[in-house]
MARGU-257818 format. One record per residue (C-alpha): residue number from 1; residue in one letter; z, x, y. Coordinates in pm, 1 decimal. Layout:
N
REC   pos   code         pz         px         py
REC   NUM      a          Z          X          Y
...
***
This chain:
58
REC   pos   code         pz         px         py
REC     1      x   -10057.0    19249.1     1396.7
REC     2      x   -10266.9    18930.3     1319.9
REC     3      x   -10087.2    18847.3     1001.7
REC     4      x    -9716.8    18899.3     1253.2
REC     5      x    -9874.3    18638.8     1486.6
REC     6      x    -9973.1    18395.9     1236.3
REC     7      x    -9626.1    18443.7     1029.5
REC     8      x    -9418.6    18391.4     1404.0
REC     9      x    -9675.8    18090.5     1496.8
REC    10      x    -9577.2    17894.3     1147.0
REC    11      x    -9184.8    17988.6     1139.6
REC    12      x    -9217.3    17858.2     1508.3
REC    13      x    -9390.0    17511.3     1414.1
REC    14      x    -9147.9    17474.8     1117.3
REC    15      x    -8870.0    17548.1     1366.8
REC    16      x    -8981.8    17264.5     1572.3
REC    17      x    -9025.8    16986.2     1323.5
REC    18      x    -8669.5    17087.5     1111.9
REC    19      x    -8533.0    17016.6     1514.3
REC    20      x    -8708.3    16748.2     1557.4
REC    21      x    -8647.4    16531.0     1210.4
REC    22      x    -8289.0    16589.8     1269.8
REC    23      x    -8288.7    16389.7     1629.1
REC    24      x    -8145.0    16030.5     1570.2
REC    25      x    -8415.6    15764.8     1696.1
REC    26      x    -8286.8    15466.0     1878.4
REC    27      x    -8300.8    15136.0     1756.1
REC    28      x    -8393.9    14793.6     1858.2
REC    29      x    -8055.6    14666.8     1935.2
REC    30      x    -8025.6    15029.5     2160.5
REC    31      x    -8292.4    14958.9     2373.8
REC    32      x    -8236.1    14714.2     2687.5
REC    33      x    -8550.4    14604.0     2807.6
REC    34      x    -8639.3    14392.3     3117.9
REC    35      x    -8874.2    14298.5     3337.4
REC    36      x    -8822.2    14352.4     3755.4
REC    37      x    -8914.0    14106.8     4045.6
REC    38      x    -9202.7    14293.2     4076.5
REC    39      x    -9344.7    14274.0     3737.5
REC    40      x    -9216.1    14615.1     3653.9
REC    41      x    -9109.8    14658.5     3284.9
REC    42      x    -8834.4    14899.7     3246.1
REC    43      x    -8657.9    14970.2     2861.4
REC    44      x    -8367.7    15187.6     2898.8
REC    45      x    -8219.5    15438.5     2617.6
REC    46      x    -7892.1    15535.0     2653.9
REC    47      x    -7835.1    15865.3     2491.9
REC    48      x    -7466.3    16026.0     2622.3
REC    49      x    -7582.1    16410.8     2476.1
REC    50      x    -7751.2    16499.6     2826.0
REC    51      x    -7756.3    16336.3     3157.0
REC    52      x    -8170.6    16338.6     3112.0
REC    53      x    -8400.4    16083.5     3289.3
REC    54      x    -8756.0    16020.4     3179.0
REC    55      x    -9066.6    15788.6     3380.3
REC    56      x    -9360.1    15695.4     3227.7
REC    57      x    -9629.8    15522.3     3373.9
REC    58      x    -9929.7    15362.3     3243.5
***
């Protein structure tokens, strides 16, 4: 049963990085940055697969 788990875990993980090496990563000239009235930096991604919006704040 252990062996199963451990065998489901790894095809899982290798799963996960075969999906994730084939995602295109944007570029400089992609990214728009700028800088708000209030001091606010924003950098905008466009990416026309899925209508998706991401915040981060530090």
């Amino acid at each position: 049963m252990k062996t199963t788990l451990i065998r489901c875990f790894h095809f899982a993980t290798a799963a996960l990085l075969v999906t994730l090496a084939a995602i295109p990563s944007a570029t400089a000239s992609e990214i728009v940055r700028a800088t708000l009235n209030n001091g606010l930096q924003v950098a905008v991604v466009r990416n026309t697969l899925a209508p998706v919006v991401a915040v981060q704040l530090n």
